[in-house]
DRENKOL-952398 format. One record per atom (N, C-alpha, C, O): residue number from 1; residue in three letters; x, y, z. Coordinates in Angstrom, 1 decimal, decimal comma. Each point is the difference from the previous one (the first is absolute). Example, Ala and Ser with C-alpha at 12.3 -4.5 7.8 and 13.67 -1.06 7.14 Angstrom:
resi/resn/u/v/w
1/ALA/13,2/-5,7/7,8 $
1/ALA/-0,9/1,2/0,0 $
1/ALA/0,9/1,2/0,0 $
1/ALA/1,0/0,0/0,7 $
2/SER/-1,4/1,1/-1,4 $
2/SER/0,9/1,1/0,0 $
2/SER/-0,8/1,1/0,8 $
2/SER/0,5/1,1/0,1 $
//
This chain:
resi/resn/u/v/w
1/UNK/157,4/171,9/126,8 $
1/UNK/-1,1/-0,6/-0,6 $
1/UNK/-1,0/1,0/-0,7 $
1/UNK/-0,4/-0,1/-1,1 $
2/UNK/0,2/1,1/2,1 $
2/UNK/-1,0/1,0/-1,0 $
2/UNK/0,3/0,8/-1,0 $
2/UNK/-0,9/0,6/-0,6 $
3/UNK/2,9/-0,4/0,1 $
3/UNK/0,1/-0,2/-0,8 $
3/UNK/-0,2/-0,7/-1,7 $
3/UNK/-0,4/0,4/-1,1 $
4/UNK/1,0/-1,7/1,5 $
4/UNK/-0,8/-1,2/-1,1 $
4/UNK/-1,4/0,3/0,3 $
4/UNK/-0,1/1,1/-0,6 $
5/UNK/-0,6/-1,2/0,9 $
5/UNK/-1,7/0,0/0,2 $
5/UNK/0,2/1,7/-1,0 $
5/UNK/-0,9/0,1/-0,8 $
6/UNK/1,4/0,5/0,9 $
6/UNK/-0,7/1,5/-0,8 $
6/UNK/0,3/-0,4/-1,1 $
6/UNK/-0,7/0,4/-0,9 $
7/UNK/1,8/-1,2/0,6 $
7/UNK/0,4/0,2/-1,5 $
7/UNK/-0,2/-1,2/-0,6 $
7/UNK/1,0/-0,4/-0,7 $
8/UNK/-2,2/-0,3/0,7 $
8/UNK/-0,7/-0,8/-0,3 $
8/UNK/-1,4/0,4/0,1 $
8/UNK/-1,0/-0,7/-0,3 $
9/UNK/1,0/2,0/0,8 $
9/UNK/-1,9/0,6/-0,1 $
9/UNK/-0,7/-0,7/0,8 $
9/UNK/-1,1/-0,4/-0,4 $
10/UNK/1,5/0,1/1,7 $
10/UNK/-0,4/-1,0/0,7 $
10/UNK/-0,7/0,9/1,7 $
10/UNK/0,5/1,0/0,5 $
11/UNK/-1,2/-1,5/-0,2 $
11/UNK/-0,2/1,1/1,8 $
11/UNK/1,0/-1,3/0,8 $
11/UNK/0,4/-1,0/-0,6 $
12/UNK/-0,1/1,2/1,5 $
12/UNK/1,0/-0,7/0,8 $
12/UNK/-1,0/-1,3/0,9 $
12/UNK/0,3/-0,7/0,9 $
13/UNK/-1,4/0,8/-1,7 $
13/UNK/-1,1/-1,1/1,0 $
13/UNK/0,6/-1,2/-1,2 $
13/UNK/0,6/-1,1/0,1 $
14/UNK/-1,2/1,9/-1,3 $
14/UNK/-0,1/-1,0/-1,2 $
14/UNK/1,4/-0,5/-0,5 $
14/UNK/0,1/-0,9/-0,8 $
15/UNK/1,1/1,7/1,4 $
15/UNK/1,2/-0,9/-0,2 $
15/UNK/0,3/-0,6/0,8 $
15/UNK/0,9/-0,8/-0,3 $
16/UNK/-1,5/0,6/1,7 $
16/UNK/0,0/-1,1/1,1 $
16/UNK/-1,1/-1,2/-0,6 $
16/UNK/0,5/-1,1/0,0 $
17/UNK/-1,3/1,2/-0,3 $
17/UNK/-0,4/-1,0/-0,7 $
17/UNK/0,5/-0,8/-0,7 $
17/UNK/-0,1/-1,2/0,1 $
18/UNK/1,1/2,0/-1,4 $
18/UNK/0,5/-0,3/-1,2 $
18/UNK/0,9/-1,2/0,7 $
18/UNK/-0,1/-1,2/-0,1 $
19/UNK/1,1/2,2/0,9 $
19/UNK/0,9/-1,2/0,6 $
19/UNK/-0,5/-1,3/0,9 $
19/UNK/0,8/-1,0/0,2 $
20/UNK/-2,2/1,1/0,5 $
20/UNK/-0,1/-1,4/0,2 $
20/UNK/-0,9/-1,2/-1,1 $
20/UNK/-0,3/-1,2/0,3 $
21/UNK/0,1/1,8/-1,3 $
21/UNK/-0,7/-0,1/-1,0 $
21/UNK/1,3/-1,0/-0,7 $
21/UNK/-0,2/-1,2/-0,3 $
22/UNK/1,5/2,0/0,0 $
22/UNK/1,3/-0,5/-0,3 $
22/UNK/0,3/-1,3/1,0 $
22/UNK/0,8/-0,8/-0,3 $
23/UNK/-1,3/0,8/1,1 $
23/UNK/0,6/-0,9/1,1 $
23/UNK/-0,8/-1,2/-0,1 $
23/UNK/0,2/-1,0/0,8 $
24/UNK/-1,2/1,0/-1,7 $
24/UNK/-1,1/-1,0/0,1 $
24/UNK/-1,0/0,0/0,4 $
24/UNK/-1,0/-0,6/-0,4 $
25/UNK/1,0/1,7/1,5 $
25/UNK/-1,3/0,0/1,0 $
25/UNK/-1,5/0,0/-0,5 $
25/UNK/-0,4/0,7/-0,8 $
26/UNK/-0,4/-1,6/1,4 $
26/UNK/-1,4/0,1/-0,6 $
26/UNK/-0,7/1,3/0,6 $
26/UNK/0,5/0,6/0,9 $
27/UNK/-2,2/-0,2/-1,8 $
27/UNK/-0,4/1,3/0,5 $
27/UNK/-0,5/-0,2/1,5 $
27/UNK/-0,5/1,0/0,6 $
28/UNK/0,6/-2,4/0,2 $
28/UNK/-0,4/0,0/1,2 $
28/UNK/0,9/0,4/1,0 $
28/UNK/-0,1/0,6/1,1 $
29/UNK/1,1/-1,1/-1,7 $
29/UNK/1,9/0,0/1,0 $
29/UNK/0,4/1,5/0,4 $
29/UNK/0,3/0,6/1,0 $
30/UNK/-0,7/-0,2/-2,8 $
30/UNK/0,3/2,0/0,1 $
30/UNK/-0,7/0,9/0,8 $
30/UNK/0,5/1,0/0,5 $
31/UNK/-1,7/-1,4/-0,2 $
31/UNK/-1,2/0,6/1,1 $
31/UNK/0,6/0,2/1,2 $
31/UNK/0,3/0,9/0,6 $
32/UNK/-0,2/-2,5/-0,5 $
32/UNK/0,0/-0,3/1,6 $
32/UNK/1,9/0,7/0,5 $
32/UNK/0,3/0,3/1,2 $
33/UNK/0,5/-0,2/-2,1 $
33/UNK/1,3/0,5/0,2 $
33/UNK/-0,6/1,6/0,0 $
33/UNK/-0,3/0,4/1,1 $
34/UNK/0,2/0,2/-2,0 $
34/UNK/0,3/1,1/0,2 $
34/UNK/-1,5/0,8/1,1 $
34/UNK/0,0/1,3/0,3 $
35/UNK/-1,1/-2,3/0,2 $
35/UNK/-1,4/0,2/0,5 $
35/UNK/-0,8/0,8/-0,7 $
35/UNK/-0,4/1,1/0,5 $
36/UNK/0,1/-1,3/-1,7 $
36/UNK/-1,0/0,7/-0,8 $
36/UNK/-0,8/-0,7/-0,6 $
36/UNK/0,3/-1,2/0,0 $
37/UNK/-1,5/1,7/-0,6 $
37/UNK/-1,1/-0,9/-0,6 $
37/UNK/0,5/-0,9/-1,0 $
37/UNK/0,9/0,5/-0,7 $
38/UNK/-1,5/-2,3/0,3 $
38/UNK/0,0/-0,2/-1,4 $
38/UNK/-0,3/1,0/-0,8 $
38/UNK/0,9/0,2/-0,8 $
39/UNK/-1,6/0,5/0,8 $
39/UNK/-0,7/1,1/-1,2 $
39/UNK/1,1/0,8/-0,3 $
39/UNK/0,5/0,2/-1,1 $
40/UNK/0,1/0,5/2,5 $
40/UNK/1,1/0,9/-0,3 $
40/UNK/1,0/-0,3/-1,1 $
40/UNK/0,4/0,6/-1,0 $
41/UNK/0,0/-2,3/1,9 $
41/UNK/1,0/-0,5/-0,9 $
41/UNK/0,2/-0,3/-1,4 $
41/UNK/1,1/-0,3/-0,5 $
42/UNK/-2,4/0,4/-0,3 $
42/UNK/-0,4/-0,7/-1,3 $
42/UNK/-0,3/1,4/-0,5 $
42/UNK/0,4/0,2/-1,1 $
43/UNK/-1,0/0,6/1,7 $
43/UNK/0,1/1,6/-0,9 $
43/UNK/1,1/0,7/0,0 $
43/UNK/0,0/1,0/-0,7 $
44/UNK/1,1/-1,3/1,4 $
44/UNK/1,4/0,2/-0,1 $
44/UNK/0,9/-1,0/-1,2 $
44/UNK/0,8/0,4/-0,8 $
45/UNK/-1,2/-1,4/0,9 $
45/UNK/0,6/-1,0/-1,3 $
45/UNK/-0,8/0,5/-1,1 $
45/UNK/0,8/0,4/-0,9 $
46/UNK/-1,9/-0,3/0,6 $
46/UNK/-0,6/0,9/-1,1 $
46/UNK/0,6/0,7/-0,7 $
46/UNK/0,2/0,1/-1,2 $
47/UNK/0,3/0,8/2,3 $
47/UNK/0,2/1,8/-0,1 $
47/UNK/1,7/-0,4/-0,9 $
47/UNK/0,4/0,3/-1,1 $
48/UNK/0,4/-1,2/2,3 $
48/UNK/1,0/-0,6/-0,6 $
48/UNK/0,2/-0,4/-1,7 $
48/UNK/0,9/0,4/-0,7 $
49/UNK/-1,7/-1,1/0,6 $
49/UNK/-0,2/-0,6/-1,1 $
49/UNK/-0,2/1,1/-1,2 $
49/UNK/0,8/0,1/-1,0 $
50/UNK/-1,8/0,6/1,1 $
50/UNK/-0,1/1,1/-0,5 $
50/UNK/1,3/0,6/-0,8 $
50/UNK/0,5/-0,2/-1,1 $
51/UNK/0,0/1,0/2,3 $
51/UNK/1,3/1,3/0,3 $
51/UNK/1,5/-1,2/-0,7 $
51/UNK/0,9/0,5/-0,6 $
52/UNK/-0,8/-1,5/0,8 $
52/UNK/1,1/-0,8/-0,7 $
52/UNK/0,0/-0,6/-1,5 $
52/UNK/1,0/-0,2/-0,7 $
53/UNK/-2,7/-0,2/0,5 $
53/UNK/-0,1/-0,5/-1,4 $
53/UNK/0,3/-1,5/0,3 $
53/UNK/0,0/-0,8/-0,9 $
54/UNK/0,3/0,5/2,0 $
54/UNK/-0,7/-2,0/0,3 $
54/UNK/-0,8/-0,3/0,2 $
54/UNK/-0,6/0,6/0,9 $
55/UNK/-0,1/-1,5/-1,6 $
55/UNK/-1,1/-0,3/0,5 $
55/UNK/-0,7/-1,6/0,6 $
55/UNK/-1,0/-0,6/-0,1 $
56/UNK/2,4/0,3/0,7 $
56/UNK/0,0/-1,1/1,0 $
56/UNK/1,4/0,1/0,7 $
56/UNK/0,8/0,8/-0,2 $
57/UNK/-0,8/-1,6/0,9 $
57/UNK/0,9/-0,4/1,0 $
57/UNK/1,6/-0,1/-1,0 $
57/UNK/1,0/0,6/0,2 $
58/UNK/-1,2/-1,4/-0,9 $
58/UNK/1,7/-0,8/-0,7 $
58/UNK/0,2/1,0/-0,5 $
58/UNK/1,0/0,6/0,4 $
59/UNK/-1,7/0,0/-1,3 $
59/UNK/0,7/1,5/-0,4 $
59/UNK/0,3/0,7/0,9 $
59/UNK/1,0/0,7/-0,2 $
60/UNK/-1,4/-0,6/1,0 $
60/UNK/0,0/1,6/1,3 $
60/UNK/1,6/-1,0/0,4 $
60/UNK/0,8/0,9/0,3 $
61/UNK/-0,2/-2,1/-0,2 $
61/UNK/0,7/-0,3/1,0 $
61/UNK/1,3/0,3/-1,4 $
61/UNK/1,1/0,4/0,2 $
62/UNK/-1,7/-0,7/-1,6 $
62/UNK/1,2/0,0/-1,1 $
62/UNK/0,8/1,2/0,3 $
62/UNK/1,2/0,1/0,2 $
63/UNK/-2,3/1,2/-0,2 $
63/UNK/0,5/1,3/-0,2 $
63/UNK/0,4/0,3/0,9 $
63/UNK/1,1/0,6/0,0 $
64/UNK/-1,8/-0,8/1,4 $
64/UNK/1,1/0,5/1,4 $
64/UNK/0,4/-0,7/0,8 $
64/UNK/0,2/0,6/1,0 $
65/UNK/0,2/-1,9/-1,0 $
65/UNK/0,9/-0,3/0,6 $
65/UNK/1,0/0,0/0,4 $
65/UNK/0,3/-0,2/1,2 $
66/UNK/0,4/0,6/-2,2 $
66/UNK/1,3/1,0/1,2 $
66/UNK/0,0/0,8/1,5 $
66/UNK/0,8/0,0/1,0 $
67/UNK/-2,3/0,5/-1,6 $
67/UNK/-0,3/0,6/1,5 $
67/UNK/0,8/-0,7/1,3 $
67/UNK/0,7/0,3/1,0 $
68/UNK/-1,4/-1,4/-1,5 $
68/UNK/0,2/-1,3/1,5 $
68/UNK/2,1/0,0/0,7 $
68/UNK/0,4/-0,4/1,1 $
69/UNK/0,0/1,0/-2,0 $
69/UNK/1,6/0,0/0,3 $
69/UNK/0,2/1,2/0,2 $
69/UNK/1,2/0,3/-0,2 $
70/UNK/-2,0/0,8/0,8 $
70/UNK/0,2/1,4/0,6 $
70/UNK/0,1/-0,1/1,5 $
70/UNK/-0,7/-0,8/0,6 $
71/UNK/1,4/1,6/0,1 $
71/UNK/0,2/-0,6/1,7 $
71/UNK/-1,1/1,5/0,1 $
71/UNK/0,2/1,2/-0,2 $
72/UNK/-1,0/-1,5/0,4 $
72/UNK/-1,0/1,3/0,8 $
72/UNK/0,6/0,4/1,5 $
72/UNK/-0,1/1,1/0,4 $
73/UNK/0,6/-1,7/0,2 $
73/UNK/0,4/0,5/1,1 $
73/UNK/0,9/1,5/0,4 $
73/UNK/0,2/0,2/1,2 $
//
């Protein structure tokens, strides 16, 4: 995983996001899964947003979705 996450310019918080972000998850769902602040979670989607050049959700899911078919394990 922290592969993909480097080569997307990503820190490995903000590509755990990305993927529940991919998954649908609202900014309350992402908090409470990974235990970090709303704030955290929304200046991490920011930062996201930023570093990819989406600047919503359907784009962010057009360009990486694939992601979603990578076995991280």
């Amino acid at each position: 995983m922290e592969a993909v996450a480097k080569s997307l310019d990503l820190t490995c918080r903000e590509f755990q996001i990305l993927l529940l972000l991919l998954q649908n998850k609202k900014i309350k769902q992402i908090a409470y899964e990974l235990n970090i602040s709303l704030r955290r979670v929304s200046e991490c989607i920011s930062r996201i947003k930023q570093k990819t050049g989406c600047h919503n959700t359907d784009k962010l899911f057009k360009k990486y979705g694939y992601i979603l078919s990578y076995d991280f394990s």
